[in-house]
Structures are given as C-alpha cells and as structure tokens.
Backbone as CSV, one residue per row, in Angstrom:
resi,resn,N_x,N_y,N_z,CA_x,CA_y,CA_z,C_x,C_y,C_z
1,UNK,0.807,-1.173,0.000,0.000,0.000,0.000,0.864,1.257,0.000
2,UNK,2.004,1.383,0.484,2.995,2.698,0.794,3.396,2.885,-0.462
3,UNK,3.444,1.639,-1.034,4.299,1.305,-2.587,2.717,2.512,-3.478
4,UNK,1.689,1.963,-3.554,0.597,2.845,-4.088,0.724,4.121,-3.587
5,UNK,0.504,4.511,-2.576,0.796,5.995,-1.789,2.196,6.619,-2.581
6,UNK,2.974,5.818,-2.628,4.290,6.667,-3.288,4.075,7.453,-4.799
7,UNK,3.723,5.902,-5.454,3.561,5.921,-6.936,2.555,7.499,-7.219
8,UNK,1.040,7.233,-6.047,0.300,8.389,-6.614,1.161,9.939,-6.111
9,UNK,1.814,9.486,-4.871,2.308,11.175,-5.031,3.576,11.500,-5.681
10,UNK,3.897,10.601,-6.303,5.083,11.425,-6.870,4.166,11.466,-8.700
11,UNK,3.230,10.904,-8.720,1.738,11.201,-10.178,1.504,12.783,-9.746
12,UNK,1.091,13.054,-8.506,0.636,14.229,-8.000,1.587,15.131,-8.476
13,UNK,3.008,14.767,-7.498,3.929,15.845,-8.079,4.641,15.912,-9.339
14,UNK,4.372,15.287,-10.400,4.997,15.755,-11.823,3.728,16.937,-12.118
15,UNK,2.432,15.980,-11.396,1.343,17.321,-12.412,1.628,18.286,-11.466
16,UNK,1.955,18.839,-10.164,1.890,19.555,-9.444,3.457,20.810,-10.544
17,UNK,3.957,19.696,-10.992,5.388,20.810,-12.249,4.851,20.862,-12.828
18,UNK,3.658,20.393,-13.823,3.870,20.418,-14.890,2.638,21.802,-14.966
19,UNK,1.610,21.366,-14.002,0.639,23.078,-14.036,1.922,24.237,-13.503
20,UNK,2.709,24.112,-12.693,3.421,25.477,-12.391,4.192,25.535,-13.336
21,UNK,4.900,25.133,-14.461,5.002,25.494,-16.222,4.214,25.729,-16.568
22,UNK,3.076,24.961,-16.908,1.957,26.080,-17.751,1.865,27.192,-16.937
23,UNK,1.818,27.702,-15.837,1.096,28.437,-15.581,2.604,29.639,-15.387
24,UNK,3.786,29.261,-15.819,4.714,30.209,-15.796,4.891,30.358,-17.277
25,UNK,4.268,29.630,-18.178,4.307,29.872,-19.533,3.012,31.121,-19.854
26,UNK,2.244,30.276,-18.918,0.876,31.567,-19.514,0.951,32.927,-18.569
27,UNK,2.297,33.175,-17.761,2.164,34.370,-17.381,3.068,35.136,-18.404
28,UNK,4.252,34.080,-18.683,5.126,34.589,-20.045,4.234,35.635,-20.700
29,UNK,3.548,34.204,-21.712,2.387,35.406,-22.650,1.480,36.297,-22.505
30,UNK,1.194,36.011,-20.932,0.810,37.319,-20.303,1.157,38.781,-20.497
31,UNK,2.594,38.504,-20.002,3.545,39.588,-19.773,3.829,40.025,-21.057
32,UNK,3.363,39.379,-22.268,4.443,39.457,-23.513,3.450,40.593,-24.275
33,UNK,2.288,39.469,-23.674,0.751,40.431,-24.620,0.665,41.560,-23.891
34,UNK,1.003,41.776,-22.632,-0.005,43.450,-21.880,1.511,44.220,-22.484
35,UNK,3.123,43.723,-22.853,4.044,44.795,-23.663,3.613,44.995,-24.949
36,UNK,3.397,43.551,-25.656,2.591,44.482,-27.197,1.668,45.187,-26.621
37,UNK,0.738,45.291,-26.134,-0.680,46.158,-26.112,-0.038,47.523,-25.267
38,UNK,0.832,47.789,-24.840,1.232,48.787,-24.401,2.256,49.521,-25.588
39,UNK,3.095,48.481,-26.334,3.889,49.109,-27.145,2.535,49.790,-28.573
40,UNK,1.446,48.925,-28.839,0.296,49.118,-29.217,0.031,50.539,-29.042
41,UNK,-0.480,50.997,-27.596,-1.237,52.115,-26.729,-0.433,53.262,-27.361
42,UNK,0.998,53.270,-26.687,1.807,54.275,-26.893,1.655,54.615,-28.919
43,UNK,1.819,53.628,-29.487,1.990,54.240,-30.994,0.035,55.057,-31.192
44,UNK,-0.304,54.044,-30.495,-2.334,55.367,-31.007,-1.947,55.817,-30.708
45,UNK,-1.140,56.536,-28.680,-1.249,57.628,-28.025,-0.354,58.901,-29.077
46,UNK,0.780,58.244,-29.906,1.488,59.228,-30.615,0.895,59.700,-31.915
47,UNK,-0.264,58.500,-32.806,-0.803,59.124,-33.596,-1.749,59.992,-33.273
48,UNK,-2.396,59.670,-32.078,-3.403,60.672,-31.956,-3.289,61.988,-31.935
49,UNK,-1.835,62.383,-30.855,-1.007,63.131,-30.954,-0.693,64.231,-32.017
50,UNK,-0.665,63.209,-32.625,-0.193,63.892,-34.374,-1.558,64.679,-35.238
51,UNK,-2.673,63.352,-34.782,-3.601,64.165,-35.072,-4.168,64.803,-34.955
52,UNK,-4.382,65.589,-33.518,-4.815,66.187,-32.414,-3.613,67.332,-33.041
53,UNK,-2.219,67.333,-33.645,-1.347,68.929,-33.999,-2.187,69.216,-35.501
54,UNK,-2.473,67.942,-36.046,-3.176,68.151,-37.422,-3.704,69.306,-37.688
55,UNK,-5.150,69.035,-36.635,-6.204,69.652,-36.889,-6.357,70.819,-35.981
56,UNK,-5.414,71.159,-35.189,-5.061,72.692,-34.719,-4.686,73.141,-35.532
57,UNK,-3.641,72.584,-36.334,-3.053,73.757,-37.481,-3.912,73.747,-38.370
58,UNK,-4.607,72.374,-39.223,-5.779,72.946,-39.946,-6.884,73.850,-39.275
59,UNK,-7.389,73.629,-38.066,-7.708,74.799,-37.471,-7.663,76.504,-37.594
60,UNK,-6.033,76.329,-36.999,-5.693,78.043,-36.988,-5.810,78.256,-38.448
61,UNK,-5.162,77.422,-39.809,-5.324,78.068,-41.312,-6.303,78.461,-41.493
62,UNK,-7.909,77.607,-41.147,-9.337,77.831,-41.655,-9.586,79.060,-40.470
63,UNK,-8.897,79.606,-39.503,-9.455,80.936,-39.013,-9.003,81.800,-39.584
64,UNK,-7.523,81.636,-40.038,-7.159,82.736,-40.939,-7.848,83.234,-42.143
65,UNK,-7.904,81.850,-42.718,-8.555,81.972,-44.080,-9.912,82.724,-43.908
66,UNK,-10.452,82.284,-43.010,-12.017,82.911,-42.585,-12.216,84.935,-42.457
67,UNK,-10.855,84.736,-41.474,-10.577,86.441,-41.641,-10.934,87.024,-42.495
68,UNK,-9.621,86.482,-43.448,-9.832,86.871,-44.589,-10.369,87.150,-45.440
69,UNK,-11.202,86.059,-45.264,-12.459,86.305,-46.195,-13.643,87.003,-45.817
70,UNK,-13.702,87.308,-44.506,-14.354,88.306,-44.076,-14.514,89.581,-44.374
71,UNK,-12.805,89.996,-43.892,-12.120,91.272,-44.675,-12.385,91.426,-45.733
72,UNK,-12.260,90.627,-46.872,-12.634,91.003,-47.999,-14.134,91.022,-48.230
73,UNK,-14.798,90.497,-47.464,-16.480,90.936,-47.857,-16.418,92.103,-47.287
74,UNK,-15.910,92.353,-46.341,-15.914,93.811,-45.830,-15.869,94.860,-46.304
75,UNK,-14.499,94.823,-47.060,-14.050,95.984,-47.792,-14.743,95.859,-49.565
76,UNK,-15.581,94.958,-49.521,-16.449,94.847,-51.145,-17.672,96.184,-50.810
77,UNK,-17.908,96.332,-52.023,-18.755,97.771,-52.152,-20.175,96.662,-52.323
78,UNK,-20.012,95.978,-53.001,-21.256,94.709,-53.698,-21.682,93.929,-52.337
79,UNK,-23.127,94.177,-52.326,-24.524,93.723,-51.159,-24.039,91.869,-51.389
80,UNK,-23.620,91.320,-50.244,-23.691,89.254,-50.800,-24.166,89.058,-49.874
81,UNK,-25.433,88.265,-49.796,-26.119,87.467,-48.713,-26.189,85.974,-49.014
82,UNK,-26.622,85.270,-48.146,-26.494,83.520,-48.259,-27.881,83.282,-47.887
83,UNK,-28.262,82.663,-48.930,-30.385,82.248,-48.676,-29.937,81.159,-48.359
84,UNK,-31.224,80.000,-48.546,-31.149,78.431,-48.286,-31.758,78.338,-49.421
85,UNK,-32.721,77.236,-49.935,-33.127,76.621,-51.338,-34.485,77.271,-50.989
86,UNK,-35.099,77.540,-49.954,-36.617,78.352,-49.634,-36.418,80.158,-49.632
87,UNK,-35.062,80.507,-50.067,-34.760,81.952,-50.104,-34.891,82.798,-48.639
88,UNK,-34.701,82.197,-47.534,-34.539,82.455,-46.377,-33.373,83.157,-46.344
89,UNK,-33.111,84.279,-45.587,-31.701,84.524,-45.834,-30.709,84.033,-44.518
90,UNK,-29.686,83.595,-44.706,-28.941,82.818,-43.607,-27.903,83.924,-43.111
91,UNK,-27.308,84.644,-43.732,-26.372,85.407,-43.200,-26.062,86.539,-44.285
92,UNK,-25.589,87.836,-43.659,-25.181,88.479,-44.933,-23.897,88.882,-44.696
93,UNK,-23.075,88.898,-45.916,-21.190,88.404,-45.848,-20.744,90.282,-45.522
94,UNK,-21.404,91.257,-46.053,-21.137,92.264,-46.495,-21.262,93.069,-45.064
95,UNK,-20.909,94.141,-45.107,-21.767,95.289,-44.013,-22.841,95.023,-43.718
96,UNK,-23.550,94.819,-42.434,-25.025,95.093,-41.925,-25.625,96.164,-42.083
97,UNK,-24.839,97.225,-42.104,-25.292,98.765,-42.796,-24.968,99.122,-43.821
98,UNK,-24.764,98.146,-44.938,-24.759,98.688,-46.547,-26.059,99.052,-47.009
99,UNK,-25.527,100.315,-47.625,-26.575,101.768,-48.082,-27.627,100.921,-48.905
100,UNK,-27.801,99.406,-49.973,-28.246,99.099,-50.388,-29.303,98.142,-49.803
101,UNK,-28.973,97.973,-48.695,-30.059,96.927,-48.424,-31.458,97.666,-48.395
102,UNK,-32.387,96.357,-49.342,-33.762,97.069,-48.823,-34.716,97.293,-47.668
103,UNK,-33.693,96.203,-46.544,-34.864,96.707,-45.588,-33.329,96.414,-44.283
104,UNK,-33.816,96.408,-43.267,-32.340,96.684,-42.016,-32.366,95.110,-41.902
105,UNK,-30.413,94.938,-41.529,-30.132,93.679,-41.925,-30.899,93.023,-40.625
106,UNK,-31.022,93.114,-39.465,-31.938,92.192,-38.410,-33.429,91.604,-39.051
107,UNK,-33.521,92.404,-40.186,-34.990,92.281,-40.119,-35.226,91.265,-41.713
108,UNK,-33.946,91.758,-42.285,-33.873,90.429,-43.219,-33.367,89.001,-42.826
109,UNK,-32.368,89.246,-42.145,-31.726,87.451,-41.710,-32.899,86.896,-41.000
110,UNK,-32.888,85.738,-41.650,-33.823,84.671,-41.126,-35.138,84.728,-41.618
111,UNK,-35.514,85.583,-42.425,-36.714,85.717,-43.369,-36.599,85.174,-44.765
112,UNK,-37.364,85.481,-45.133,-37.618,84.486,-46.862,-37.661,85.717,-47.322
113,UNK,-37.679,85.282,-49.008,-37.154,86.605,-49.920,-38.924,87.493,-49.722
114,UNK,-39.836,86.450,-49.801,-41.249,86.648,-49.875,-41.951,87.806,-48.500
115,UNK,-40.844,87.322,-47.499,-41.280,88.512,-46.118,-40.764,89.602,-46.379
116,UNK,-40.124,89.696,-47.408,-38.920,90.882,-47.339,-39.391,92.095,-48.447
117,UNK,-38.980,90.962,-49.659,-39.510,91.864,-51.218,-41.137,91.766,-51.663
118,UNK,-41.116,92.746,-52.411,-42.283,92.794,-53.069,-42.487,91.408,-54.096
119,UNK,-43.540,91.436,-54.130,-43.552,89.558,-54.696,-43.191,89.330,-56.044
120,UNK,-43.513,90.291,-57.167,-42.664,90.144,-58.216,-41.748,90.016,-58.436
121,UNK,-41.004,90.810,-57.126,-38.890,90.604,-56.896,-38.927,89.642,-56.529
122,UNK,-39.891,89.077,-55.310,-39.004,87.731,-54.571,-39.434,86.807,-55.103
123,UNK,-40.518,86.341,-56.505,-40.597,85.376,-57.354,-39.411,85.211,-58.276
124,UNK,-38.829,86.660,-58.609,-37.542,86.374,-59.871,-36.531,85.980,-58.673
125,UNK,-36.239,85.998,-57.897,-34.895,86.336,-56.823,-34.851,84.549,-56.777
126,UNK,-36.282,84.417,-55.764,-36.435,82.642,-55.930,-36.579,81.535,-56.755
127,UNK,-36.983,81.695,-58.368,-37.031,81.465,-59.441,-35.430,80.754,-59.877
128,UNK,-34.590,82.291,-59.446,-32.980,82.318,-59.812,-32.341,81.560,-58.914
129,UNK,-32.690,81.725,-57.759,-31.819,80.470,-56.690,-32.409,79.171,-57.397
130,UNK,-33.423,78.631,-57.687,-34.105,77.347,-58.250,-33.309,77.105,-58.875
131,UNK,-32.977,77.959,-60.010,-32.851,77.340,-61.092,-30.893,77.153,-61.088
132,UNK,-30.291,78.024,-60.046,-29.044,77.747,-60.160,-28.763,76.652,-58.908
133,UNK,-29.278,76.409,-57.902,-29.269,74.964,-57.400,-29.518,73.636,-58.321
134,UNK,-30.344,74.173,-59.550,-30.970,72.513,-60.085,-29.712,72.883,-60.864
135,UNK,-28.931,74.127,-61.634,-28.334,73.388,-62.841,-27.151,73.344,-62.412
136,UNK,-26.759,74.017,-60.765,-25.317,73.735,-60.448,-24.312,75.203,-61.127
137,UNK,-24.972,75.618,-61.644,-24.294,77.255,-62.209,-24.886,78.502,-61.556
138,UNK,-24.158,79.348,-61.784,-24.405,80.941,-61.696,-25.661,81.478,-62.034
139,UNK,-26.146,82.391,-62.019,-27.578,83.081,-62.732,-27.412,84.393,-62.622
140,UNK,-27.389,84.646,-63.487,-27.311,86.282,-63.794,-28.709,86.965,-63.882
141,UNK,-28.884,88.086,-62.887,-30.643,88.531,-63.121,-30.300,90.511,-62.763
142,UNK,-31.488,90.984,-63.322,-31.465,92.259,-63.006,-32.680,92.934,-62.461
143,UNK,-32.750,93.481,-61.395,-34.211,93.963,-61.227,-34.310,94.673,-60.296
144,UNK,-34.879,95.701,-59.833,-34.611,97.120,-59.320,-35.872,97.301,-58.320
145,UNK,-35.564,98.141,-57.264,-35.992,97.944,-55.821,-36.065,99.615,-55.578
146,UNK,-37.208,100.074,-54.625,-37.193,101.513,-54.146,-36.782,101.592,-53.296
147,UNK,-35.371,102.223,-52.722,-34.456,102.640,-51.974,-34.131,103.829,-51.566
148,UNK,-34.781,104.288,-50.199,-34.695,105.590,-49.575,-35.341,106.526,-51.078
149,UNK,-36.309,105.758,-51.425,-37.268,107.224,-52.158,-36.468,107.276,-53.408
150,UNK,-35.522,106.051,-54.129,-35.411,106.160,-55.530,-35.121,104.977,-55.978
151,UNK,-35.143,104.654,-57.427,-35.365,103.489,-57.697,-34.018,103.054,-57.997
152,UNK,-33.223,101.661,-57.126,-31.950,101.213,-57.280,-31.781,100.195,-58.278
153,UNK,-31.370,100.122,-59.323,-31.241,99.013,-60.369,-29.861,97.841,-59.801
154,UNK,-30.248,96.346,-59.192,-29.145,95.752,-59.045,-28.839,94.971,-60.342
155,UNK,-27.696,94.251,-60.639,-27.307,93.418,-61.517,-26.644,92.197,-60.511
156,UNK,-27.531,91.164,-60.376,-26.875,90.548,-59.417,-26.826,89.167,-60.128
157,UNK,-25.924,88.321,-59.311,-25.384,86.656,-60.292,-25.493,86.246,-58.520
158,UNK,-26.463,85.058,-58.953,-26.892,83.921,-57.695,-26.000,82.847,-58.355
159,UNK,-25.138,82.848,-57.305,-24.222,81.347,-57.207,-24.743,79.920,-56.348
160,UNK,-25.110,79.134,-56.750,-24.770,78.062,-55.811,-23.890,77.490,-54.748
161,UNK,-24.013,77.125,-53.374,-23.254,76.755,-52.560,-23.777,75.321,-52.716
162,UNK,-22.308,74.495,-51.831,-22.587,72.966,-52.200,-23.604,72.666,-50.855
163,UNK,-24.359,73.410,-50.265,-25.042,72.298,-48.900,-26.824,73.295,-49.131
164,UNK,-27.285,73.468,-50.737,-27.993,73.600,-51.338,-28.448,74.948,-50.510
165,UNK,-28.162,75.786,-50.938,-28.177,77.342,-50.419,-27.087,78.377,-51.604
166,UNK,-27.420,78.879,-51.544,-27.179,80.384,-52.766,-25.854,81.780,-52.364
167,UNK,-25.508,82.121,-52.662,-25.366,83.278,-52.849,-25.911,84.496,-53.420
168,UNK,-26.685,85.337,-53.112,-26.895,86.355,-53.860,-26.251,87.595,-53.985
C-alpha cells in the first residue's frame, strides 16, 4: 500500500510541475501580450497626438482663411447674402449697414425673400436660386428695388453653394 501511496504522489507531483510550467508559460504570454498592447497604446497615443497637432493647425489656417475672407467681404462695395433653397436669408457676408439693403439687416436674416420683397422681386430672386441649385451654375438677373425714395437698379449673379443654399 505505501508502494501505491508513493507511486500516486510522486503522479501528484509531476502534475503539481507540470501546471506550475503552464502556468509560468501563460504568465510569459501574459507579460508578452499586456508589452505588445502597451507598445500598441503608446503608438495610437502618438498618432493621436499627431492628429490632435493636425487639426489645430488645420484649425488656426481655416481661421485665418475665414478672416480673410471676411475682410474682404468687408471691404467689397457689392450687397452678398447667403439664402437656403426656400430663399430664407442665412447670413449676410457684407456690411449690416450697406446703403443698399432694402430693408435693415436684423430684419432680413432669417426671413424668406417673400417677407422681405415685393412679390414680383421675390418670385424672380427665388425662381434664380431654383434654377441655379438645379443646374449647379451661376444666374445672372437684373431687377430694381425703391431705396430711400429712388429706384436702385441691381445686376446681381446667384451662385450656388454645395449644402444647397445660394449666394446672392
């Protein structure tokens, strides 16, 4: 019987080595996998990095650029406002107190051409945004408005913007 008692514990103790190898093998790959996934971490943490300087500097360019283009609506003598495809007006690029507007700029933004102009104007005005959203071009139109007690003749070209809204 001691002879059985022996045999099973020294059965016991090979498996008693042979789990503390596996189990010093599977801390190996433990240890091996949480350094890739860290050597992993660190390369996102540096692209992100990179991308996160990206888009500050594309950032600061598109404020510059924006200036700029401000400034230059600024210093333009020519009335440019931005409708939507319903002739609402969204913003106007120019002076809020250019001598031409027909009515004060608070009272145009955010109105339709129809609250604003007389309806024969704001049928050609909306007509011309239509028709240069559907064909993707410019529109050249002319048509004249009573301004401080005389009659102002504009010559204006409605451009298309790409998120279906106008320039006038």
């Amino acid at each position: 019987m001691s002879d059985d008692l022996q045999a099973r514990n020294r059965e016991l103790e090979q498996q008693l080595r042979q789990c503390q190898q596996e189990l010093q093998q599977a801390k190996a790959a433990q240890q091996l996998a949480e350094s890739r996934l860290a050597a992993e971490r660190q390369q996102f943490e540096r692209s992100l990095q990179h991308s996160e300087a990206k888009c500050q500097q594309v950032e600061a360019a598109l404020c510059i650029a924006n200036d700029e283009m401000q400034a230059l609506f600024t210093a333009m003598d020519d009335l440019v406002l931005v409708r939507d495809a319903e002739g609402r007006c969204l913003k106007i690029l120019t002076s809020k107190n250019h001598p031409l507007l027909y009515q004060p700029a608070d009272f145009i933004i955010g109105r339709t051409l129809h609250e604003v102009f007389p309806q024969d104007r704001a049928d050609l005005i909306w007509n011309s945004i239509q028709q240069a959203l559907t064909q993707g071009q410019p529109v050249k139109i002319e048509y004249s408005l009573p301004i401080q007690g005389e009659e102002i003749w504009f010559d204006t070209t409605i451009s298309p913007l790409p998120i279906a809204s106008a320039i006038k």
